[in-house]
N, C-alpha and C positions, 0 to 999 in steps of 0.2 A: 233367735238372734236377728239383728239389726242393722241394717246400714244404711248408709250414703253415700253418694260417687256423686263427684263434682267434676264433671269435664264436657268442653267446648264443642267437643267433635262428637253428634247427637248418634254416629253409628256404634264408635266403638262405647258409647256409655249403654246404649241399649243393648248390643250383644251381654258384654259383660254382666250387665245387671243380669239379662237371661240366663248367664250360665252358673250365676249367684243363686237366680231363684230355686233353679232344678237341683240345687243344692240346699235347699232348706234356710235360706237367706231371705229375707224380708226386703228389699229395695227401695228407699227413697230416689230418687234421680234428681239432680241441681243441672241447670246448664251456666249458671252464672254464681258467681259470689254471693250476692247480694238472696240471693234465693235460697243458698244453700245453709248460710245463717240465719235465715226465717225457721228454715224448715228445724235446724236442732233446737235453737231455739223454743219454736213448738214444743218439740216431744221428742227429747236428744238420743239419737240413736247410740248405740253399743261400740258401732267406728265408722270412720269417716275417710274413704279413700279420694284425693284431694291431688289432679293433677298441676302441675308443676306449670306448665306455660298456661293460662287461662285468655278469655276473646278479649282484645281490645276495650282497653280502658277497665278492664275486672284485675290488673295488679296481675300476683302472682302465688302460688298453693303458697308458698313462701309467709307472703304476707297475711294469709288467712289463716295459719296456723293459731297464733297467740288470738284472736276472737272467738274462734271455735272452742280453744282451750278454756278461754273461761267463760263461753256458755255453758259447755259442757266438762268439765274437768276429770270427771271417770272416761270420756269416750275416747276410743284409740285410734290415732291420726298416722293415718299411712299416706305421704306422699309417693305417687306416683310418674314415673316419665317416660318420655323418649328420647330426651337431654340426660341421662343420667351424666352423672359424673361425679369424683372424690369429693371436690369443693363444694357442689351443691349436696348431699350426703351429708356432709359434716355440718352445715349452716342447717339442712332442717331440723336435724339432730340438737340442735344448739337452739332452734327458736319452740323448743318442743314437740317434735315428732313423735312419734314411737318407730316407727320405720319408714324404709324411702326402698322403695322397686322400681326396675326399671320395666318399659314397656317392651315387648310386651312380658306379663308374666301370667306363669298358668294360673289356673283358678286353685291348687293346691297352694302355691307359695304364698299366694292373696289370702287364702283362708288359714295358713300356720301364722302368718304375720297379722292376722288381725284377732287371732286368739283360737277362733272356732275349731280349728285342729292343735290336739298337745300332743300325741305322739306320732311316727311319722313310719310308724304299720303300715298305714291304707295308705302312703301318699307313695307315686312313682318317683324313684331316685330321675335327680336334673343327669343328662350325659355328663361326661364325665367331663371337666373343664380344662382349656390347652395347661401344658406346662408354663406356659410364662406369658405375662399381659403383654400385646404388641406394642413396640418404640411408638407407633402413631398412636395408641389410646395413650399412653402415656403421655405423651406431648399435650394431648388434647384435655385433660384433665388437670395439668401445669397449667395451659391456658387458661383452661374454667375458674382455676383456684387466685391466677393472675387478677380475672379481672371482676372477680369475686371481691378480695384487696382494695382494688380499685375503684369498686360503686359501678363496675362495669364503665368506664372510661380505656375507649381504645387507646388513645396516645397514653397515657401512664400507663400502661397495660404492658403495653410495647417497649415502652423504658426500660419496668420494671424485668421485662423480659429479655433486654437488650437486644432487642428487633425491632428493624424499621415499623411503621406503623401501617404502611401499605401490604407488608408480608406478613403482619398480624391480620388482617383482614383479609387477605386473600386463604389462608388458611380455616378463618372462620366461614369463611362461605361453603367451606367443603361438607359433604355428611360428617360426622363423629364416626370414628372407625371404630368398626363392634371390638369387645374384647373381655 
């Protein structure tokens, strides 16, 4: 099997790739859009992990989905992030993902979501998850889906949220609260 990773941040795409390889995973590596559609292009790999914010002026995994897809139309498009959230989840899904993880994730969940594991024998169960999502991830994924809506526009953001626009923004400056 075969792959691709697209992401900006040259450590974590090398780690991963390494722990792909010692896995029996073949690695291409992209650090840019433009590069990462060369490459399937060439010689389209099996799937294509595509993270979600990419560097300055490369757009976003978002927008590279539908190009990838019809270079390669059999190849499995897993975006990945450290943005997760419901809004973005449903829009990759929508512009043709096969799956969206959030960052970080082990190298089991990376490898049942891109096919190479089908049953989940050999994989270590995730701990076990709280009883109920926290009010602040929730809030922050209303937000995400807000201005998702909205073309990412803070003031109709904030409308549409009925919050001032400075208290939308002061909240998006904060980390996302895990959950």
């Amino acid at each position: 099997m075969r792959g691709l990773l697209l992401d900006d941040d040259a450590l974590y795409r090398n780690t991963l790739a390494r722990a792909l390889q010692r896995r029996g995973i073949a690695m291409l590596l992209a650090a840019s859009a433009d590069e990462a559609l060369e490459q399937v292009r060439a010689q389209p790999p099996d799937f294509a992990l595509i993270d979600l914010k990419l560097a300055e002026g490369d757009g976003t995994g978002l927008d590279l989905i539908a190009p990838l897809r019809a270079a390669a139309p059999a190849m499995r498009i897993v975006l990945v992030t450290g943005y997760a959230s419901v809004a973005t989840a449903v829009e990759a899904i929508k512009r043709g993902a096969d799956d969206y993880l959030p960052k970080p994730s082990s190298v089991d969940a990376i490898l049942h979501a891109v096919g190479a594991i089908t049953s989940t024998q050999d994989v270590v169960a995730p701990p076990e998850p709280a009883a109920m999502t926290p009010l602040a991830r929730i809030e922050w994924e209303h937000i995400q889906q807000a201005l998702t809506e909205t073309d990412g526009n803070i003031s109709a953001a904030a409308r549409l949220l009925g919050m001032h626009r400075r208290s939308l923004q002061r909240k998006l400056a904060k980390r996302p609260p895990r959950g």
